[in-house]
N, C-alpha and C positions, 0 to 999 in steps of 0.2 A: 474733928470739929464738933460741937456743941450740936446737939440739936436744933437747940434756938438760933445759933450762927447761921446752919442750913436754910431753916424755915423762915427766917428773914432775909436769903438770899444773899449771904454776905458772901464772896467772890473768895474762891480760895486759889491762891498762886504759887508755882510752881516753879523751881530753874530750870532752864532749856537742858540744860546737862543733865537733871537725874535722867532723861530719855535715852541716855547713851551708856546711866551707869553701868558698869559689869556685875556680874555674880560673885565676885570677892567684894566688892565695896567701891572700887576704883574707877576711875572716868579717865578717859583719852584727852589729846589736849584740849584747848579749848575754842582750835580753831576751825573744830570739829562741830559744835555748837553755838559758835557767836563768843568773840573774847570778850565781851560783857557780860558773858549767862546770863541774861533777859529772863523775865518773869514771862509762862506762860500761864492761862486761864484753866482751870479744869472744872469743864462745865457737866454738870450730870446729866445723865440722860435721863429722861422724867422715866422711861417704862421700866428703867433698871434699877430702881431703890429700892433694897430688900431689907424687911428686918432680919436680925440673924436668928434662926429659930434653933441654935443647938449653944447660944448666947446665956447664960443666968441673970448678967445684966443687960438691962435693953441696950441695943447696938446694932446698926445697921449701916448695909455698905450700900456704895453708888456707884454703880461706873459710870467714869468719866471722859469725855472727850477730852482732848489737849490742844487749845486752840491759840494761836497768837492773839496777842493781846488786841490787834489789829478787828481781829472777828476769823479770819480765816483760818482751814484744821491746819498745826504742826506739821511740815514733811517729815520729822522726827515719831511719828504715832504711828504704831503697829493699825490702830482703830483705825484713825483715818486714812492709813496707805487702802485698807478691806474698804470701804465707802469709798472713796475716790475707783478702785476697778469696778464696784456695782455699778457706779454711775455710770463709767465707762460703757457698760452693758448696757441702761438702761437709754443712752442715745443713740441704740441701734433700735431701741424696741424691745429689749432682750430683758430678759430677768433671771441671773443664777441661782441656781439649789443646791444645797450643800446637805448630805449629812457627816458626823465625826461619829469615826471607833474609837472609844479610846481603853487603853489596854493601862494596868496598874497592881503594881504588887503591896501586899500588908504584910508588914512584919512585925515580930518584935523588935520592943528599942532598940536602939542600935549608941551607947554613948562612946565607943569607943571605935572612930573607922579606917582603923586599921584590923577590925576583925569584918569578916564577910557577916551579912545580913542573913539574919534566921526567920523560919516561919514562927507567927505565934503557936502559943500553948493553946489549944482547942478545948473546949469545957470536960474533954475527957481525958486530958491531961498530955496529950499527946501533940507532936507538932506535925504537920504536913509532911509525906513523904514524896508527893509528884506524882500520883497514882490516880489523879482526882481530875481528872480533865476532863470541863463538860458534866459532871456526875452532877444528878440533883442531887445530894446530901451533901456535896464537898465542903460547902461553907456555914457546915451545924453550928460546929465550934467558932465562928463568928458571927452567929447568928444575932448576939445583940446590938453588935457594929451595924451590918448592913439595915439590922430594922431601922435603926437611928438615922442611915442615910437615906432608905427610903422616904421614912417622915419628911425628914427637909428637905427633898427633893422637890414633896410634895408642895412643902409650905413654900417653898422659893419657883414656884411656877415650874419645874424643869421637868419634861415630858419625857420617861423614857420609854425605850421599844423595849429590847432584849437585854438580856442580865447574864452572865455567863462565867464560870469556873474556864478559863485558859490554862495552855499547854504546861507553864510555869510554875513552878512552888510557890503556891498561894497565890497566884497572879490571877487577876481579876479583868473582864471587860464589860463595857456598857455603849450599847447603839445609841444614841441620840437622836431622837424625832428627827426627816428632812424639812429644809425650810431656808426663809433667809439668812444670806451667807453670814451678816454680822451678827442675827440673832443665834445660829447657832455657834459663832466664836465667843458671846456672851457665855452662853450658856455652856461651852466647853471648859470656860477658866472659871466660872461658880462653881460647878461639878468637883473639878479640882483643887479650889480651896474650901470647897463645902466637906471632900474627901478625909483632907487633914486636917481640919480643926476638928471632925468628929471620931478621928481616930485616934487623938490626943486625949481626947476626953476618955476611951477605951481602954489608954494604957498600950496603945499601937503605933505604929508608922508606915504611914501610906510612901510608897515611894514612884514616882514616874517617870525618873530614871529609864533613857535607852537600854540601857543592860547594867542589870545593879548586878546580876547572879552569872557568874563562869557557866560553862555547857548548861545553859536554860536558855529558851527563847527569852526575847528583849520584848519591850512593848514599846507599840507602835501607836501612832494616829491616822490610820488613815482615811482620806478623805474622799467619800462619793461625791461626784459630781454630774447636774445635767443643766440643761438651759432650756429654758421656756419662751415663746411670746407672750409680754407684759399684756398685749390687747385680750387673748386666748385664748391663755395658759396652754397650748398645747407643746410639748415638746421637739426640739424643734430634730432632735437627734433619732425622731422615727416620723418615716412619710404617712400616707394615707396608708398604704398596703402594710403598714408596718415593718416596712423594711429601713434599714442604716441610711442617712442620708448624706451628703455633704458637708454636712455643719459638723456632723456626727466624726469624719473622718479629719475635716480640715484641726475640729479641739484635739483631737489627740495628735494630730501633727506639730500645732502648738505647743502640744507637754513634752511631748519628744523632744523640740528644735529647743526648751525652756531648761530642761531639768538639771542638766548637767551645768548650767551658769549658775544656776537657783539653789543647788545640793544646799550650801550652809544656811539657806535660809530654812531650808527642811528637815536639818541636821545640825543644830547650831553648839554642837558640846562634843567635848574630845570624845566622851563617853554614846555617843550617836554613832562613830565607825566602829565599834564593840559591836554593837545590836546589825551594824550593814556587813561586816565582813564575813559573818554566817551567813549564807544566802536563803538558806529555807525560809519558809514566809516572810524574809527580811530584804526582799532583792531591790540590790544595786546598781539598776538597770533601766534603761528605755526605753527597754520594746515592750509590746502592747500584747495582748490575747484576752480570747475568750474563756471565763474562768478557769487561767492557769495562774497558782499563786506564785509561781516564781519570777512573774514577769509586774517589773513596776508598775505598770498600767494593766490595768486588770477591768475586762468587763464582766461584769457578774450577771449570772443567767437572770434573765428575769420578763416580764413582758414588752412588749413596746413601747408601753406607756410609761414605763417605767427604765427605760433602757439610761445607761448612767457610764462614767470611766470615774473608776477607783487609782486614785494617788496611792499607791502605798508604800510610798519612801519616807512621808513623815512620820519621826519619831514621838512617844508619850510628853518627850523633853522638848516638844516644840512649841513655839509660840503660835495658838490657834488663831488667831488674826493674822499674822503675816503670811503664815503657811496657806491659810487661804486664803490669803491675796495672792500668794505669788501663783499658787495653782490654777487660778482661774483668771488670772493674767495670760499666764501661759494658753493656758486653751483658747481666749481672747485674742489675742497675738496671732493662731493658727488661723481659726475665722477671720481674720482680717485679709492677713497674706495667703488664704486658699493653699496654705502647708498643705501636703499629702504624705500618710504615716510610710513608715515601711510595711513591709509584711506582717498580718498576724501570726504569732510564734505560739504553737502548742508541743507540749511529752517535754522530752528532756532537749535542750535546747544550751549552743553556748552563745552568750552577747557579742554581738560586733565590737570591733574596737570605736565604732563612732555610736554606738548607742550605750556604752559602758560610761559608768560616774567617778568623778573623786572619792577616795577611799579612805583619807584623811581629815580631819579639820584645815590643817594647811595646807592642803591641795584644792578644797573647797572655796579658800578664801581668796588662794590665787587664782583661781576660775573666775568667781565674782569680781576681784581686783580688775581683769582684764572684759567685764563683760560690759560693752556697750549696751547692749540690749536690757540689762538691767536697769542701767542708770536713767536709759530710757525711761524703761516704766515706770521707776521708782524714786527717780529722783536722785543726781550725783548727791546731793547735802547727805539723805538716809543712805544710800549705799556704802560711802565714804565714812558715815560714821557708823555702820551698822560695822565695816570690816574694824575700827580701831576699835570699840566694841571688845570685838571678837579676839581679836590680834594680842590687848591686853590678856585676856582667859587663857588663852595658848600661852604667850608665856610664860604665866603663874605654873601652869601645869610642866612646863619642859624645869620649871624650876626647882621639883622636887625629883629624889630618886625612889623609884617603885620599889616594894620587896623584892618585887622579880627580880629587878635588875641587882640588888643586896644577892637575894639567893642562889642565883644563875652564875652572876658574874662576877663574884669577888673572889672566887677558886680560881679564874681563869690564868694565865702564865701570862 
């Protein structure tokens, strides 16, 4: 849109169907979205229009809500699914905190993929060999890239905490300020296309891909979570004495009683059970503990005031709105119905069969398929179109034949 379009307010509209597009291009049918596809509104939100500061010509983006024409948000909107559970929250009194990890590899180009993904060349000529985890010097050799993200991090408002070299060849992570749940899903998906457009300009490829690399850790998003009183602010998940309270126990009963129907909304790409079928820092699981990383719910040491339960089954490839809608759904869900968790599980531990997840994308979708509790929170319209969605992607994918399966199996008798 024109500038002058914008700043005179001219109303940009939308099909009810791109909310359902897939990742090849293609859309479910159409009784998934209204056999009309209907125009919806997409309204900006005043505090989110950024100019592009890694742009040569002026250009600036907005995010937008997706509202029927009516005035009311889309059930079809990742955004307004995360608003509609804040609000949820907020008529109990309650106000959610979110922060996102979010984990990301740089590569060199990649135009041909059917070859795996390489580190880039470093200013020393050299490419990453995996030895750099955590090191302060690891990323010299990209050191012009990350200056440039820094810059417009800055210019686009985005606060971060920690900066860090990961387990991965060349894989990158960054903490993100805690705060509101939608402001920081904003600022999880500017991070991430502020990423690629500045690594294009480097002559790079940011990729956030689950698991883009064989035997490397995958990268993750995962989500801390706590909840405050709106009157307060004091948290509601430690007492006076500073000890764990009810609220504290009934949210993670919540994630627990949630995860396993919710997996494809936290997991939404074939390439997401890559990154979960490893379990080290990637677990595919229910039960809870005190900083133990193998366990999907994770509380991380920290004080009272700050006592929190870490999501960490969403993937780098997740949609940071939904993912934290459904997570804090889920913990919302437990505080309602006074869930009580199982046991906290510390050392080497195996999952129960009732706190274990889908392992697939189409074990995922048929979880979801069957979950009442979903459609609950979210809405038969979005669930129903979130799985045809999905449903198309999986097939495109069962539609090709992998090298493996060329390499492995064309010798077979």
């Amino acid at each position: 849109m024109t500038a002058e379009g914008f700043l005179e307010g001219r109303r940009l509209q939308l099909a009810r169907g791109v909310l359902l597009q897939c990742i090849m291009g293609g859309y479910p049918p159409s009784r998934f979205y209204g056999s009309d596809d209907g125009d919806l509104a997409l309204v900006a939100d005043p505090k989110q229009i950024h100019r592009l500061p890694w742009s040569q010509q002026p250009r600036a983006l907005a995010i937008c809500d997706a509202d029927e024409l009516a005035g009311e948000s889309s059930r079809l909107s990742t955004r307004g699914q995360l608003k509609a559970v804040v609000a949820r929250y907020a008529a109990l009194g309650l106000t959610p905190v979110v922060a996102t990890e979010l984990e990301f590899f740089v590569f060199a180009p990649n135009p041909d993929p059917t070859q795996p993904f390489q580190p880039p060349l470093g200013l020393d000529g050299r490419r990453e060999d995996g030895q750099s985890a955590f090191s302060v010097s690891s990323n010299n050799g990209l050191r012009p890239f990350f200056s440039e993200v820094y810059e417009c991090m800055a210019a686009l408002g985005l606060p971060r905490d920690t900066f860090m070299h990961e387990m991965g060849v060349s894989q990158f992570e960054i903490n993100l300020l805690h705060g509101d749940p939608v402001l920081l899903a904003d600022q999880t998906f500017l991070f991430k296309h502020l990423l690629k457009e500045v690594a294009l300009k480097h002559g790079l490829t940011v990729v956030c891909m689950a698991k883009p690399l064989a035997h490397t850790p995958g990268s993750s998003m995962h989500i801390h979570q706590s909840v405050v009183e709106a009157s307060s602010g004091r948290n509601v998940f430690s007492d006076e004495a500073g000890e764990p309270t009810a609220a504290f126990r009934h949210f993670i009963g919540g994630q627990q009683a949630c995860l396993a129907d919710f997996t494809a909304l936290f997991a939404p790409n074939v390439n997401s059970y890559q990154r979960l079928c490893h379990p080290f820092a990637s677990p595919n699981n229910a039960c809870w503990s005190h900083d133990n990383r193998s366990a999907g719910l994770r509380i991380p040491a920290s004080s009272p005031l700050a006592r929190r339960v870490e999501n960490r089954l969403p993937g780098a490839d997740a949609n940071p709105y939904l993912a934290i809608a459904a997570s804090l759904a889920a913990g919302l869900y437990g505080i309602e119905h006074r869930l009580e968790p199982s046991a906290a599980i510390q050392g080497e531990f195996e999952v129960p069969d009732n706190l274990s997840l889908p392992c697939t994308l189409h074990a995922a979708l048929e979880r979801l398929k069957r979950s009442h509790l979903a459609k609950e929170l979210f809405g038969t319209e979005f669930i129903e179109g979130y799985i045809a969605s999905k449903t198309l992607e999986l097939t495109s994918f069962f539609d090709e034949i992998t090298p493996w399966e060329r390499r492995v199996l064309a010798a077979q008798a």
